[in-house]
C-alpha positions in Angstrom: 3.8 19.1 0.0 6.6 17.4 -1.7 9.8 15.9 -0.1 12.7 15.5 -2.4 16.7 15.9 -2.6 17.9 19.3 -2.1 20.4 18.4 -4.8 17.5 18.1 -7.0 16.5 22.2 -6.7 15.8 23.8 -9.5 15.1 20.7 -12.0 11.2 19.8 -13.1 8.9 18.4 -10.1 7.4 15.1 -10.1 4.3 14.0 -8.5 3.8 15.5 -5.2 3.2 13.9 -2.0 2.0 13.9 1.6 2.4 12.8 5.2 0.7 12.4 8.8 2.2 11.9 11.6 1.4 8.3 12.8 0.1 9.7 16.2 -2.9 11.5 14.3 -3.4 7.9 12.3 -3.0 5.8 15.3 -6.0 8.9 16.8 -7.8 7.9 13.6 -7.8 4.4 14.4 -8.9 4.5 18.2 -11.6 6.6 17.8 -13.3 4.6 14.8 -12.9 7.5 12.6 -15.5 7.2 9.7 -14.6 7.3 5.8 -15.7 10.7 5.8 -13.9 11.5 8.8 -10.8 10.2 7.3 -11.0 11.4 4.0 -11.3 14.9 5.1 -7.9 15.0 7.4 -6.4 13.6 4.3 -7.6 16.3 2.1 -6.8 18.4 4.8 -3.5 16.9 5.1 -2.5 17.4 1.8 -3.0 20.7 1.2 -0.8 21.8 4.0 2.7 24.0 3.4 6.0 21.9 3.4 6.1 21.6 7.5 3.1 19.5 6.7 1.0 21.5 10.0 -0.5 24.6 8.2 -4.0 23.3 5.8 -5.1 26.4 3.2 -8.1 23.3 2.5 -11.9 23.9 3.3 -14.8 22.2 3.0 -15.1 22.7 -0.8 -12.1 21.3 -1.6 -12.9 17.8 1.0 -16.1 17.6 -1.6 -14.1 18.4 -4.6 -12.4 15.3 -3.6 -14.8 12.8 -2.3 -18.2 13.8 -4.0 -19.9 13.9 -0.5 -22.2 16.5 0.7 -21.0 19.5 2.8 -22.9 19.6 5.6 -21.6 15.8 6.5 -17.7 17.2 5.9 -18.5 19.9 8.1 -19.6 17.4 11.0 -16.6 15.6 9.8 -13.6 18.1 10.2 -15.8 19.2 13.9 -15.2 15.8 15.4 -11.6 15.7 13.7 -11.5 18.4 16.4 -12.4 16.6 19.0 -9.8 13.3 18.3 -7.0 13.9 20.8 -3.6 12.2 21.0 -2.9 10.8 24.2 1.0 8.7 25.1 2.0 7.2 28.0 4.5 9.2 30.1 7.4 8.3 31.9 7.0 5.8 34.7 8.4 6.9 38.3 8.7 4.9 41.2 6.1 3.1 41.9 3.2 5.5 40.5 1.8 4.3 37.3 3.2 6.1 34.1 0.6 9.3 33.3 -1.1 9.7 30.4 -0.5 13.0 28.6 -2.9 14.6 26.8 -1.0 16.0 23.8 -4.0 18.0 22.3 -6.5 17.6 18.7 -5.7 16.0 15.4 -7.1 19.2 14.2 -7.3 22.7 15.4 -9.3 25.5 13.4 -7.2 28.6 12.8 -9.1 30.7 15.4 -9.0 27.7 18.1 -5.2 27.9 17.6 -4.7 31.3 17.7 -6.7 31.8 20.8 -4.5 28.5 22.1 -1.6 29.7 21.5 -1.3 33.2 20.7 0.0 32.6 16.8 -1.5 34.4 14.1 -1.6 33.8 10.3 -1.7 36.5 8.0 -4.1 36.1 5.1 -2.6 35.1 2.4 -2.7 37.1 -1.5 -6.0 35.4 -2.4 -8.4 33.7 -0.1 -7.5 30.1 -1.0 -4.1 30.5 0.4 -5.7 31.4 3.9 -4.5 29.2 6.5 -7.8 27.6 7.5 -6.5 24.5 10.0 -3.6 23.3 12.3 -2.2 20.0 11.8 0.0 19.5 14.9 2.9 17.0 13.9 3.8 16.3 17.4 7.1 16.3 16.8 7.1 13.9 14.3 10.6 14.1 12.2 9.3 14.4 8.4 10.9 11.3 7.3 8.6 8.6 10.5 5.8 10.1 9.4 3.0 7.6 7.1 3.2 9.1 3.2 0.9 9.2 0.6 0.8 10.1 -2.8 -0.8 13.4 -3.4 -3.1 12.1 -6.4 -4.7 9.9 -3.5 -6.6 13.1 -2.6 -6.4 15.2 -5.7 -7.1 11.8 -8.5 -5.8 11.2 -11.8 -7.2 11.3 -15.2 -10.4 11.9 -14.0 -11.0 9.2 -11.1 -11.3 10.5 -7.8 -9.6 8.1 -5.0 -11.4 9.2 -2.1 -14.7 9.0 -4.0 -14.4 5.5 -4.3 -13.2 5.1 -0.3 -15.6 7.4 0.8 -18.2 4.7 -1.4 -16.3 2.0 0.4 -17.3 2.7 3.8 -15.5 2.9 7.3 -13.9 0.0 7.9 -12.2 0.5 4.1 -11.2 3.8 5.1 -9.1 2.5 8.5 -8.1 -0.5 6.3 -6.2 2.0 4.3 -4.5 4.0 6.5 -3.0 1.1 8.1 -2.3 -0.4 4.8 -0.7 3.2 4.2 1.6 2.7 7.5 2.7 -1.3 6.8 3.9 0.1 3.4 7.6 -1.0 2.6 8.0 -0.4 -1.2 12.3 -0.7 -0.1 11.9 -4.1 1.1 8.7 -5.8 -0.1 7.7 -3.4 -3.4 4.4 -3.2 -1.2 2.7 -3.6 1.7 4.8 -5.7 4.3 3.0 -9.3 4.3 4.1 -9.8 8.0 1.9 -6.9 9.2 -0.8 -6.9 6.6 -2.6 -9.3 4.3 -1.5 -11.3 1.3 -2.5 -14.3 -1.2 -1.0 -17.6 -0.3 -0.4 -19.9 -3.7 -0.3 -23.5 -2.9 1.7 -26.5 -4.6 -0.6 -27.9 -7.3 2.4 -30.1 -8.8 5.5 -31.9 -7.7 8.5 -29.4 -8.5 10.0 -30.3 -11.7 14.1 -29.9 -12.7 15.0 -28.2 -16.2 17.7 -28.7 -18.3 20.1 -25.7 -17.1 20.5 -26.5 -13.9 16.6 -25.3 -12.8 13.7 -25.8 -10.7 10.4 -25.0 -12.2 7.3 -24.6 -9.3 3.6 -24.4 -10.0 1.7 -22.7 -7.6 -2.4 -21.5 -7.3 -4.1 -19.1 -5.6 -5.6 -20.4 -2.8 -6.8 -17.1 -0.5 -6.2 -14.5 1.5 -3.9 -14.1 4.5 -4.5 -11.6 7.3 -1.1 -11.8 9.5 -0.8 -10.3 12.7 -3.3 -12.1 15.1 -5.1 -10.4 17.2 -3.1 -7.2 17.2 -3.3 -7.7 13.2 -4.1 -4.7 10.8 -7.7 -6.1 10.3 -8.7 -6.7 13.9 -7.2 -2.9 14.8 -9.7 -2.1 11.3 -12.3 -3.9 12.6 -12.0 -1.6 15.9 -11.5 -4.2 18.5 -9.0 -7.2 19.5 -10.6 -10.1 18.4 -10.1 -14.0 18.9 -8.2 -16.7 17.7 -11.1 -18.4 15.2 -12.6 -15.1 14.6 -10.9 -15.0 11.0 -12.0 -17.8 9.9 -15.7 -17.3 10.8 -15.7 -14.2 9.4 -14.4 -15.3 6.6 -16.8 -17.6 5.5 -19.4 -15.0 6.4 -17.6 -12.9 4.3 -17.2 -10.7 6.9 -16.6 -6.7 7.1 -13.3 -6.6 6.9 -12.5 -9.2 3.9 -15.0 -7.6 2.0 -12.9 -4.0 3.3 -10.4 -5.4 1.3 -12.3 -6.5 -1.6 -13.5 -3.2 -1.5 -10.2 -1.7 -2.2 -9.3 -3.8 -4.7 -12.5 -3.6 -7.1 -12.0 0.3 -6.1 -8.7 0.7 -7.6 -7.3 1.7 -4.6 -4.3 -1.1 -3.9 -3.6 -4.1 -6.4 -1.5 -7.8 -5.8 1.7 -8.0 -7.3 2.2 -11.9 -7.9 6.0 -12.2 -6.7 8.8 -14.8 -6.2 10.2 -15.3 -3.0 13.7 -16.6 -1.7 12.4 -18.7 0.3 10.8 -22.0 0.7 7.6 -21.5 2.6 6.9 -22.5 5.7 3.9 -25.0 6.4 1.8 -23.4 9.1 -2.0 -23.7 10.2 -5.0 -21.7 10.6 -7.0 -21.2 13.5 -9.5 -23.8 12.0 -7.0 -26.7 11.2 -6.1 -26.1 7.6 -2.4 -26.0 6.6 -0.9 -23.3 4.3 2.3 -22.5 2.6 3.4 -19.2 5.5 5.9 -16.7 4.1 9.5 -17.0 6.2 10.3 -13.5 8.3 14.1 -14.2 6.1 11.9 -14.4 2.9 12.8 -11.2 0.4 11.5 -10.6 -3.0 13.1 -12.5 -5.9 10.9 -11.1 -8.9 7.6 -10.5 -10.2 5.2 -12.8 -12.3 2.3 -10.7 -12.6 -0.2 -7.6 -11.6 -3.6 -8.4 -10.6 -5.6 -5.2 -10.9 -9.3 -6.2 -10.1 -10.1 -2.1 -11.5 -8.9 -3.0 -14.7 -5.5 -0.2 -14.4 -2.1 -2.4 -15.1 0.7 0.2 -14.6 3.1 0.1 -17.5 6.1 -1.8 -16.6 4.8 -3.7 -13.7 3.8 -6.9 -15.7 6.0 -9.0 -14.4 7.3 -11.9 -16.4 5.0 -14.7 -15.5 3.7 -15.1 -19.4 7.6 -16.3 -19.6 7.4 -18.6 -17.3 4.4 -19.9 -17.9 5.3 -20.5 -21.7 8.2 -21.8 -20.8 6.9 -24.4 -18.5 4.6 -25.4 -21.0 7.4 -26.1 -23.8 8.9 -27.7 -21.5 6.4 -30.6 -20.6 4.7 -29.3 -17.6 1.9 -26.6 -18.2 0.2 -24.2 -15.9 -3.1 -24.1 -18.2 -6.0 -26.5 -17.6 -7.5 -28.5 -20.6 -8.4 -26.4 -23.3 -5.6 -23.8 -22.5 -7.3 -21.9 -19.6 -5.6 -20.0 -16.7 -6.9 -20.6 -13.4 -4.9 -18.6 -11.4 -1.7 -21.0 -11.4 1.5 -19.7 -11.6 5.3 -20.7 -12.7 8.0 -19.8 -11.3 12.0 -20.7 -12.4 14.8 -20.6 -10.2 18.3 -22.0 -9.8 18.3 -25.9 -8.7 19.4 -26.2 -4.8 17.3 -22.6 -4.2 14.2 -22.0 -1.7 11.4 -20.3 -3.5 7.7 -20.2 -3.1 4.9 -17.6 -5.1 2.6 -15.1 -3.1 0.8 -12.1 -3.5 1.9 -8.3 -2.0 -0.7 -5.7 -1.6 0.6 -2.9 -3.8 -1.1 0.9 -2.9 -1.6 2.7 -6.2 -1.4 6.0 -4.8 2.0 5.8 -3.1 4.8 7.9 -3.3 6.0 7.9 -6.5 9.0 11.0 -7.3 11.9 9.2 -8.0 13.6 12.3 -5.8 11.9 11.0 -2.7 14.1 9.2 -0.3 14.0 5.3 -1.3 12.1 5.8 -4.3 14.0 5.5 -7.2 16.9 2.4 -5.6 13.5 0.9 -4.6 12.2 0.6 -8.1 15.8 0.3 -10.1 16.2 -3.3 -7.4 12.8 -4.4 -8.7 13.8 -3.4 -12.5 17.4 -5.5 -12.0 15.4 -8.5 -10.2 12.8 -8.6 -13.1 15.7 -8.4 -15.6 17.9 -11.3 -14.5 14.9 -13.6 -13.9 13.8 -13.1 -17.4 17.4 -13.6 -18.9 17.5 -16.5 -16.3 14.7 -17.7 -18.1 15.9 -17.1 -21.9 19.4 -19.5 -20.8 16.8 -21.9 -19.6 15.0 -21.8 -23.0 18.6 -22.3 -24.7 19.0 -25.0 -23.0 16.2 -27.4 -23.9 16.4 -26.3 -27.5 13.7 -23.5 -27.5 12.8 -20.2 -29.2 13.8 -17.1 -27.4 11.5 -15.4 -26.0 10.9 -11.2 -27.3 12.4 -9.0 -24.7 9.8 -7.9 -22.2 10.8 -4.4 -21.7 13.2 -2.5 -24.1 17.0 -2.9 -22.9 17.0 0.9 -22.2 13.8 0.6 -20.1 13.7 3.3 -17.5 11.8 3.4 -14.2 8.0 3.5 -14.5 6.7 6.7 -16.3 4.4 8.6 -14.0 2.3 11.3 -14.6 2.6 14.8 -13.7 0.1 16.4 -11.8 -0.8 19.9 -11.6 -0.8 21.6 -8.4 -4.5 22.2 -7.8 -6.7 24.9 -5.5 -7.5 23.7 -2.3 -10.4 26.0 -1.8 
């Protein structure tokens, strides 16, 4: 299934994609669906027609994608059956609102059928037979949560839902949520006010530049999990949970940090060290400690660096933090420890008389990535122009105090990040 501009018909595809409605995630969620549980809808999900309802996938094409053994997806896609969606009605008078019963995630194609009376015609060859219903319940196309298609079908050789499948069911949930707080338009990843991030703290007084500039040193200092008790790792966990039940998880290294660890060392999401526009806001934890809080008016300012635990750096998301951090250091006040080692400090330059603080957005790998599809391509051109003028911010700085220019860090003609096109594969 692929979503694109129908301006764009006729010219070469780009890398498909996916969707759910967020009813059948939020069914997910509720019922504690396992990883196999949730990697099957997915494949199931992705191999549907362009209304995003009708799957042509089967069993073989859920262990094509995850490595698991049938008789396990079988038991799987049967209780994917059995997930209902249920909203609350209307409220009248003084009767409490109803709940309505709006049917199964998943219907088989003879359950539907009998339901409702609609048949599917085989198609030419029996891996275009319509095997299962996906209601969308009335989902518009564009609300629904949207993945890219190589989540399920993999790339280069490396299987995505292998590795979640691996990474067990609170990773799986983790995910989809991580899936549905996704705001690549506003954030270039997941939304840090609904989902986790890296706080950086101070290690340095903030120093001022020749060229009018404020240079701030920042380390990584740990994970945030935002949201309190109606966060996305309590509703991962499966329950509400209390105020200091964070931090004693935590230090336990409890499931759902180590969910998220999971993830990361699974190639399946990565941080994108960013600056923000803000300065942050001192807050505390449950347990007393202050930290440096990200400001709901906060935006993006640009990127210092991609922190891929699996070891895959997408071209042209480096960020420029080796040019800040070079630049700080010819300029008196290095980031490196004795001996010139990194310890996960960070520079950032700005303008003197501008907020700005470092932190780390959750980037999914397998997103949507077509440059047609809605949001896409102003998405990554704002992150490109961002980048851009933060570096040449940078080179005026170097001017300034009598410096070396630094070598361009992309070519001056450098497009949006080259994806690869994957061919439509057999669901059966």
């Amino acid at each position: 299934m692929q979503e694109h501009d129908p301006e764009s018909a006729g010219e070469p595809r780009g890398p498909s994609s996916f969707c759910i409605p967020k009813a059948a995630l939020a069914a997910l969620i509720e019922n504690k669906a396992s990883a196999y549980e949730i990697c099957a809808y997915l494949t199931l999900a992705r191999y549907t027609d362009i209304t995003g309802r009708l799957s042509s996938a089967s069993v073989k094409a859920v262990n094509t994608a995850t490595g698991g053994n049938k008789t396990t997806i079988k038991r799987a896609i049967a209780r994917l059956q059995t997930m209902r969606v249920r909203r609350q009605g209307l409220q009248t008078g003084k009767k409490s609102a109803p709940v309505i019963d709006c049917g199964p995630i998943v219907w088989s194609r003879d359950a539907w059928s009998n339901d409702t009376g609609e048949i599917f015609p085989d198609g030419p060859v029996d891996r275009a037979k319509i095997r299962y219903v996906l209601p969308d319940f009335d989902e518009p196309l564009e609300e629904r949560v949207w993945f890219g298609a190589s989540l399920v079908s993999g790339i280069n050789g490396f299987l995505p839902l292998k590795e979640l499948k691996n990474a067990g069911d609170i990773a799986a949930r983790l995910l989809l949520l991580l899936y549905q707080a996704n705001a690549m338009d506003a954030w270039g990843g997941i939304d840090p006010h609904e989902g986790p991030w890296e706080r950086y703290e101070p290690v340095a007084d903030d120093v001022h530049l020749r060229g009018d500039a404020r240079l701030i040193r920042s380390k990584r200092a740990g994970t945030v999990a935002s949201g309190g008790q109606n966060s996305i790792f309590g509703r991962a966990w499966g329950e509400r949970v209390s105020a200091d039940w964070w931090d004693k998880h935590k230090e336990a290294g409890g499931p759902c940090w180590r969910a998220l660890e999971a993830l990361q060392s699974g190639g399946l999401i990565y941080e994108m060290v960013m600056v923000l526009n803000r300065d942050a806001k001192k807050q505390h934890f449950a347990g007393g400690e202050q930290y440096s809080a990200i400001p709901q008016e906060a935006e993006p300012y640009y990127e210092l660096d991609c922190r891929s635990q699996h070891g895959y750096k997408p071209a042209g998301e480096e960020g420029i933090g080796s040019a800040t951090a070079r630049t700080a250091g010819d300029c008196g006040s290095p980031i490196a420890t004795e001996g010139g080692h990194l310890d996960g400090t960070y520079a950032a330059i700005v303008p003197r008389g501008y907020g700005a603080m470092i932190a780390g957005i959750y980037r999914l790998r397998f997103r949507v990535a077509n440059p047609k599809n809605v949001g896409v391509k102003d998405a990554w051109a704002r992150i490109g122009d961002n980048n851009r003028s933060a570096f040449e911010r940078v080179q005026r700085i170097r001017q300034a105090n009598k410096l070396d220019l630094l070598p361009a860090a992309w070519g001056a003609e450098r497009k949006i990040t080259k994806v690869i096109i994957e061919p439509e594969t057999s669901p059966a």
